[in-house]
N, C-alpha and C positions, 0 to 999 in steps of 0.2 A: 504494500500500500504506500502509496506516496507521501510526503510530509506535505499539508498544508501551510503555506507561505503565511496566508492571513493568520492563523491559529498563534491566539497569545501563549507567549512561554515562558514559565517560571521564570526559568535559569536565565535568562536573558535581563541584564542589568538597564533599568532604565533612567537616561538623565533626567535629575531635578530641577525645576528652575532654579536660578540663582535666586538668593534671597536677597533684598531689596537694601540696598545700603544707606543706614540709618541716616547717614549724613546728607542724605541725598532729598527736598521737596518732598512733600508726602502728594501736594498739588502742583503740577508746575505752572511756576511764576509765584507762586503762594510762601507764605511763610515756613523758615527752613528750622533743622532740626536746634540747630546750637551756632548762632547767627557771630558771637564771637569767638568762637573757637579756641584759638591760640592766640589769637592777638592780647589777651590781659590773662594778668597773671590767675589761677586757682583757687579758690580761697571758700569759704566753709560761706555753703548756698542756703538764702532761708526758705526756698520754695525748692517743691520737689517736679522735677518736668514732669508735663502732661501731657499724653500726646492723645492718647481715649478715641472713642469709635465715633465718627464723622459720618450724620446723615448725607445721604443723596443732597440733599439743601443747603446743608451750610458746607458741603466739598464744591456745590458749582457757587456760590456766592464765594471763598477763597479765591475758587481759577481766577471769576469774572471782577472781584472788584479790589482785591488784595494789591494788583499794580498802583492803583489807583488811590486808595485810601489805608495801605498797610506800609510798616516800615518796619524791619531788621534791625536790631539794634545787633551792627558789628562793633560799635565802636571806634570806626575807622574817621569819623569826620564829625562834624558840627552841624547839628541842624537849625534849619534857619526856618522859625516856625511859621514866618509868615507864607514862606511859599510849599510847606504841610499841608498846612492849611486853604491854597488858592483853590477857587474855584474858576468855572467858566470865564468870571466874572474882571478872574486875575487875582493875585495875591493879596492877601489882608494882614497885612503889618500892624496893625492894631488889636486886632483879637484878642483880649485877655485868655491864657491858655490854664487851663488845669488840668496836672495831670493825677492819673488815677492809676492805683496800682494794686492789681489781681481784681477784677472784675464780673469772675464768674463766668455765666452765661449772656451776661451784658443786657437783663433784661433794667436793672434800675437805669445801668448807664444811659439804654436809652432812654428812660425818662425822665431823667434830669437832663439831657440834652433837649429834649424837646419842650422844658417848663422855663429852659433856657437859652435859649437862639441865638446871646448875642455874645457867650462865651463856647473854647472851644475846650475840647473832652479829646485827650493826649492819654489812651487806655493800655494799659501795659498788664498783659498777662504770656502765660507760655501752655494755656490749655488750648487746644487746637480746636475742639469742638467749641468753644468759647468764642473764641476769635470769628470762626467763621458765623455764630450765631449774632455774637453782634453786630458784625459788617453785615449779617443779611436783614437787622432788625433795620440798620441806619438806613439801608435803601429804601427798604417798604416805608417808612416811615418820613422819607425825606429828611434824612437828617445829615447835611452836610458839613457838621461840625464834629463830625467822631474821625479820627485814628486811631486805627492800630497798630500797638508794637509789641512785636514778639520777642521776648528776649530778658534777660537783668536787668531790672528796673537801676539798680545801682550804676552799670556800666552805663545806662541810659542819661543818668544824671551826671556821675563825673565827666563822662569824656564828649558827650553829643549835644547838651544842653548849655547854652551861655547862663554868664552871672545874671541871677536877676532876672533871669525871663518868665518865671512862672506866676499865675497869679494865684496859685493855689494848686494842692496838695491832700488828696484821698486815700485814704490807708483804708477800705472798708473791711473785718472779719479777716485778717490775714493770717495764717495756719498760725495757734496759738501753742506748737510744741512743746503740747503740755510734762514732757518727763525731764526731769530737771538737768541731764544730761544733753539735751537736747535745748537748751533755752538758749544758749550761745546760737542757735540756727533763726532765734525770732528779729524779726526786720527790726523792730521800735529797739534801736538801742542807742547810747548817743554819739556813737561814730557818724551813724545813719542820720540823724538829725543837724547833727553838724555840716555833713553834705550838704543833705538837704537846705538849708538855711542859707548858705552860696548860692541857689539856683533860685530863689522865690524874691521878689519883691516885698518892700516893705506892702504892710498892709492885709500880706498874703495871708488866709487861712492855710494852715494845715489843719486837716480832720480826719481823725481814726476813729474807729468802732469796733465793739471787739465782744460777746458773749461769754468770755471768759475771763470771769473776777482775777486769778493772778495776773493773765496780761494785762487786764485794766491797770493792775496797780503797778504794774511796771512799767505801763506807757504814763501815768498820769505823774510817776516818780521821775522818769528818763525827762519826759516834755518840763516837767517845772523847773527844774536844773537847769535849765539850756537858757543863754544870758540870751538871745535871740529871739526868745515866745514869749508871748503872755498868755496867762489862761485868761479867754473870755467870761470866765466865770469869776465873777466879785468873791466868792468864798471859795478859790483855787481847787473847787472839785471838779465834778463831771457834768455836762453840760445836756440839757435835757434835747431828744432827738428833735432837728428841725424838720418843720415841712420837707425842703429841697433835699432832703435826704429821702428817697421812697424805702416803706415798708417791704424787705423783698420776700420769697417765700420760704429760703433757709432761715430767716429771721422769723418769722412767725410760726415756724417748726419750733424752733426753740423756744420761744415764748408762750408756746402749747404745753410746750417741757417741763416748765417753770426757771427759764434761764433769765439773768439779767443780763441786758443788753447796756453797755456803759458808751458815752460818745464822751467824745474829745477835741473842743475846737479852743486852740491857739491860734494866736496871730501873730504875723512875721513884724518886728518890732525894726528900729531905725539905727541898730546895730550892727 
């Protein structure tokens, strides 16, 4: 009897795809895995990368709008937010900019951009299903004042942001590495504030929020020390949640919980 040619056979080794090099766009043109690489030095991260499972919807809002309204933080150059920020219209040199850092799934973001038209929202996270969900929230929604950046918010600031440029600063819920070995990983510390404080105009709010009593007390401890803030609050505590802050729905999980939710708004002083 003859051998069948088509007839599968065991013994017969079959190549694998190669597997897809992390380094490599997940979308192309879209935001990349680890934007500065080599170019700065290593150093103890307080966010853990995300990269998670991307709808059909927020992979084609990446391809389609990421050239356009997403930015790589390599840290290789200076951004000039007025032209981030340009529309059709041309560039806006004037925009007061705020940036925000770890934003989730960007559903608040979008709505403090849309309760505020006439500033702009500088969104830095490294969740990939995030990114794409809020660039796909600012389209539908006409919201011509959102960026995105993917990448260290710290390298963001020291090496890409001039003195001074910002008019404000949102820390929303940011991973409160609760095991005390771990608290060295949490952002609010005062190296970070000290940065910070270079990049912001007088005037500027910073505002954190946080559901966990020990970082509360360690951001409200790190912020009061800093000869650069004041607390808006007349009796140096915590500042009751504003309107322009939305209710998001990790927050009202929690407060379903019985968690307290602490805010924190300083202002960038004439120092």
């Amino acid at each position: 009897m003859s051998e069948n040619p088509t007839a599968p056979d065991s013994h017969v080794e079959r190549a694998l795809p190669a597997p897809r090099d992390r380094s490599e766009p997940m979308f192309p043109g879209g935001p990349v895995a680890d934007p500065a690489g080599s170019h700065h030095e290593r150093r103890i991260r307080s966010f853990r990368p995300r990269r998670g499972r991307v709808t059909p919807g927020q992979g084609e809002a990446l391809r389609r709008l990421w050239p356009q309204w997403g930015l790589d933080i390599d840290g290789l150059s200076r951004i000039d937010l007025g032209e981030l920020f340009a529309t059709e219209a041309g560039p806006r040199p004037g925009l007061p900019i705020v940036l925000e850092i770890g934003f989730g799934m960007g559903e608040a973001t979008a709505q403090m951009a849309a309760a505020d038209p006439g500033t702009g929202i500088l969104a830095a996270d490294v969740h990939t299903p995030g990114q794409g969900n809020l660039l796909a929230l600012a389209e539908r929604n006409g919201l011509d004042t959102i960026r995105v950046a993917n990448g260290d918010a710290i390298i963001l600031l020291r090496e890409m942001l001039d003195p001074a440029s910002l008019s404000g600063l949102r820390v929303f819920f940011p991973d409160p590495w609760p095991k005390k070995r771990h608290h060295k990983r949490r952002l609010i510390q005062p190296e970070f504030i000290e940065l910070a404080a270079t990049r912001m105009k007088p005037g500027a709010l910073l505002h954190c929020a946080t559901d966990w009593e020990p970082y509360a007390e360690q951001m409200l401890e790190v912020l009061s020390a800093s000869p650069a803030f004041d607390n808006s609050q007349p009796d140096g505590g915590y500042a009751p949640r504003p309107d322009f802050r939305p209710l998001t729905k990790f927050e009202s999980q929690g407060l379903d919980k019985g968690h307290l939710v602490h805010d924190l708004i300083f202002r960038r002083n004439d120092t």
